[in-house]
N, C-alpha and C positions, 0 to 999 in steps of 0.2 A: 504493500500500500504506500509506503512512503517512497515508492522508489518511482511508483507513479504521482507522487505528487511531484518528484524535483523533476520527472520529465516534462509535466503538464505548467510547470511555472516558466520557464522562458516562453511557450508558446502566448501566453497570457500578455504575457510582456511586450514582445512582439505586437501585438494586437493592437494593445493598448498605443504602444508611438505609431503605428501606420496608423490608426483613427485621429491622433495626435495632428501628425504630420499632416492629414487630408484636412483639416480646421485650416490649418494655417496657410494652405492654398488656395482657400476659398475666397470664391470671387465677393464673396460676402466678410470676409475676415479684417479685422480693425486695422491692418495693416497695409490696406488696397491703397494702392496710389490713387489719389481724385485729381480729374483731369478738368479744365474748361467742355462746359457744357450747356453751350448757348446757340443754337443755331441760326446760321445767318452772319455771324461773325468776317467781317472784312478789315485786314490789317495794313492800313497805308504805307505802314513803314517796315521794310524787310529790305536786306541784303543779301547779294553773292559775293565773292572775293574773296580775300584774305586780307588778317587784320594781326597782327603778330600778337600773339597772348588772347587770341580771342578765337571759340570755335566757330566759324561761319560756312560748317560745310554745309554742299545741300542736302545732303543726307541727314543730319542733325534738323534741317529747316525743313522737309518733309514729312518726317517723323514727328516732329513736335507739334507741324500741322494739322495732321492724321488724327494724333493722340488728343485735340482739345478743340477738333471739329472746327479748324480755320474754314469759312468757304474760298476766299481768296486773300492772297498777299502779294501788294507792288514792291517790288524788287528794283534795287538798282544797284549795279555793279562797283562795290568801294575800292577796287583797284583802280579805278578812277582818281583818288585821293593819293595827296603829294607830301608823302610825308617819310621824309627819310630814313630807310632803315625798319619801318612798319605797314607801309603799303608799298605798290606796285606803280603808281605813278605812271598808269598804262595811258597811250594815247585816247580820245576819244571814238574813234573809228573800231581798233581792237577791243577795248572793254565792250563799247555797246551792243558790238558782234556776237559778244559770252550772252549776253542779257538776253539776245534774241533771239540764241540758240537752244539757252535751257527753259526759255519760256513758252518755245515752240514743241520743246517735249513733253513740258508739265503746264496743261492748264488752268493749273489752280495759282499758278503765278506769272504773274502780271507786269511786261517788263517798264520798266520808268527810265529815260536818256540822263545818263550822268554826263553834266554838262563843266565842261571848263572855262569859263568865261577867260579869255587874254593870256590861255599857256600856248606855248609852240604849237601850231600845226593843228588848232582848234577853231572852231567855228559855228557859226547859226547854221552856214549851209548843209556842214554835217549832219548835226540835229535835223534838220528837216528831211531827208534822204529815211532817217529811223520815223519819225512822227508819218512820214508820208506813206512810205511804202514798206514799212514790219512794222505799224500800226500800234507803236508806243504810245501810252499811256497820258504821260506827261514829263516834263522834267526838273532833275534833281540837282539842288545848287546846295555846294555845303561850301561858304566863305571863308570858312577857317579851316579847311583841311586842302583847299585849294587857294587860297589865297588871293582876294579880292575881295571889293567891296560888294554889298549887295546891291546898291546902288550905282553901281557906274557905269562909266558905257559901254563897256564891253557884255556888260549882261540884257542893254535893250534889245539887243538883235534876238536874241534866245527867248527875250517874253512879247517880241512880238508874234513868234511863230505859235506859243501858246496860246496868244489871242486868232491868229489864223487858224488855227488846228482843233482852236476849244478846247483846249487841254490844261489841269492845273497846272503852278507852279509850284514845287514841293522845298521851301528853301531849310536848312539848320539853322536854328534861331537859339544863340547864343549870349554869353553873356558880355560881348568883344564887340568894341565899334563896330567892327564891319557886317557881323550878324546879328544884330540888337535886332529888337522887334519894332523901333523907330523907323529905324534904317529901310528893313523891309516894308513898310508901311509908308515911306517916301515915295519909293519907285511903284509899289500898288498901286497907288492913287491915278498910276500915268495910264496905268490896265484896268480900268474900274471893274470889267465885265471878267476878266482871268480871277478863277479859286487859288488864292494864295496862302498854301501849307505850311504853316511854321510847327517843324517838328520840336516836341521836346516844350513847346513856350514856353520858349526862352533858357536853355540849358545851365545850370549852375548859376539860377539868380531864384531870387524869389516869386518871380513868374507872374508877379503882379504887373512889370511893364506891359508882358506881351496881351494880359487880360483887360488893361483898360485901351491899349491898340483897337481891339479885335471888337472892343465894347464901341470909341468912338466911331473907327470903321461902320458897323452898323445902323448907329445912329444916325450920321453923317449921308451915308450911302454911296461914301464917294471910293471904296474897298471892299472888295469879299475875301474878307481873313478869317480861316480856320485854324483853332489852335489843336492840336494832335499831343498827344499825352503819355509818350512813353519816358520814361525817368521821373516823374511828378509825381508828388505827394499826394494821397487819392482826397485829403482833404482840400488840397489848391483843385484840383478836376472840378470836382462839386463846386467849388467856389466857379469856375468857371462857367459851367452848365445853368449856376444858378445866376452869373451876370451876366453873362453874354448871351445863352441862352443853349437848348441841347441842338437845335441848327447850326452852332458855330463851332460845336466840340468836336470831336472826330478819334476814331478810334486807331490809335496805330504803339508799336513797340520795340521798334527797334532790334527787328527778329534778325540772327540768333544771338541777341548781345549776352545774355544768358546762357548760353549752350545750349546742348543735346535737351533739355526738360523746359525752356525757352519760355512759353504761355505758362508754365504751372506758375510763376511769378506773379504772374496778372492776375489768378484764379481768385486771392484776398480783394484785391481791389476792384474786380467787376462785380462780386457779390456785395459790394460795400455800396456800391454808384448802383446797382439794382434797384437795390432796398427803400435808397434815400430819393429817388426818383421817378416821373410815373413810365410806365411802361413804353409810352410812344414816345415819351423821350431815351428811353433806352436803347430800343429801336433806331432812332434817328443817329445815336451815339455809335453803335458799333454796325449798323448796317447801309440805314438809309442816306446817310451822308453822301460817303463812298460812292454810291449807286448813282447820286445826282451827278456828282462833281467827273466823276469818269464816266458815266455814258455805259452803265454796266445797263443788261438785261432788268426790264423793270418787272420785281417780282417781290412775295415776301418770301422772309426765312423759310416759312412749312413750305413755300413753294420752290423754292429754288434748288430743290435734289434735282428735279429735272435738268434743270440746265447750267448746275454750277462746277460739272465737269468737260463741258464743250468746250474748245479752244476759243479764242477769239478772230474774229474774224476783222472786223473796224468796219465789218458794212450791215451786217445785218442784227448783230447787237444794238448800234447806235444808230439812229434814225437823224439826231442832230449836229451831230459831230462832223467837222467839215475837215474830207479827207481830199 
């Protein structure tokens, strides 16, 4: 008898950690990663390239897409940016060629022209060749990582094609003369009718310049400034959503500034801006912004499984979009 109890106790045991072990696999177990779970989600600000110290693979930006149900993300190539020793400082023809290669594989991303206002071998008539005919989005100025002002002439040639093409301008709004949210909001005025994207409003400041910008813009009527909210404090968004209004906010983050898990970042913060806000302005925050300003497919979130895998086309998405 006892020699059938020491046999019958490891098996017991055994038992016990495989039931053990099946708990903790469970897609119900306290330990499940919670991802973003909003649909309809459009993210205005995402990258390709490389960025030394930072993972920006697209592999990393697909998967994190995947995992927190992004419907799409504008993309614009940071090897674009001139920064010694950390970027690629590729010309504009080569970068925007990557842009338009992996956005022609993957249609959930969205390519946007990284634009070099006054470096060697750059130009408006470039941009326009991408905006015209591979049917880009819009384009991206970032003043401090290319070095210029946001205002100067060498960038009217590139928002007038914005204004010919109907397409946003996506500029980095910073906390630096040359990308202040003033700055930008000088040269606006000259494009009253072009969506002008300040990512980040206002990066490493308090973010109140680029809020009362985007506020008198409004009022005024003489700017259309969106401010986009990736690195923000979710209590400055609110503040925003509630001065300027959920038509002026805009959902974007800076994808994969975070790496490989990228949107679980944002997961605290969009349940935060849910809660404290009504639902169509939630709506207009992470979806229907987006939709206006680029000419996407007009549809809501339950509706857009249909169509938020087709590629783009730039003719039969947009109806007003002058190609």
């Amino acid at each position: 008898m006892r020699l059938r109890l020491l046999l019958f106790i490891p098996i017991i045991l055994i038992t016990l950690m495989l039931n053990t072990s099946n708990l903790s696999c469970s897609p119900n177990a306290s330990n499940a990663i919670e991802h973003i779970n909003e649909p309809g989600i459009i993210d205005v600000h995402a990258h390709i390239g490389e960025f030394k110290g930072f993972d920006l693979s697209l592999n990393s930006l697909l998967a994190t897409m995947s995992e927190s149900n992004i419907e799409y993300a504008f993309i614009s190539n940071i090897d674009g940016a001139a920064i010694s020793g950390v970027t690629a400082d590729g010309d504009e023809t080569t970068v925007n060629e990557k842009t338009a290669k992996i956005s022609s594989e993957n249609p959930k991303l969205k390519p946007l022209f990284w634009a070099k206002p006054g470096a060697k071998g750059a130009s408006a008539e470039i941009a326009e060749k991408f905006l015209r005919d591979k049917k880009f989005y819009g384009i991206k100025f970032h003043p401090d990582f290319n070095n210029f002002q946001a205002n100067s002439a060498s960038v009217i040639p590139y928002l007038a094609l914005c204004q010919k093409y109907n397409v946003p301008a996506l500029f980095h709004c910073g906390g630096s003369p040359r990308s202040s949210a003033k700055v930008i909001y000088e040269v606006a005025k000259k494009f009253p009718n072009v969506p002008f994207v300040l990512y980040h409003m206002g990066f490493n400041t308090s973010h109140e310049e680029a809020i009362n910008v985007a506020q008198e813009a409004k009022n005024k009527k003489d700017a259309l400034i969106y401010l986009e909210i990736s690195h923000v404090p979710v209590q400055e968004i609110l503040k925003a959503i509630k001065t300027v209004g959920a038509d002026r906010v805009i959902f974007g983050t800076d994808a994969t500034y975070y790496g490989r898990n990228h949107y679980d970042t944002y997961l605290g913060p969009l349940k935060t801006i849910k809660g404290a806000i009504s639902a169509t302005e939630f709506q207009q925050f992470i979806h229907n912004n987006a939709v206006e300003i680029f000419h996407l497919p007009s549809s809501t979130p339950s509706q857009g499984n249909q169509q938020k895998n087709e590629p783009s086309t730039g003719k039969s998405e947009d109806k007003t979009r002058k190609n």
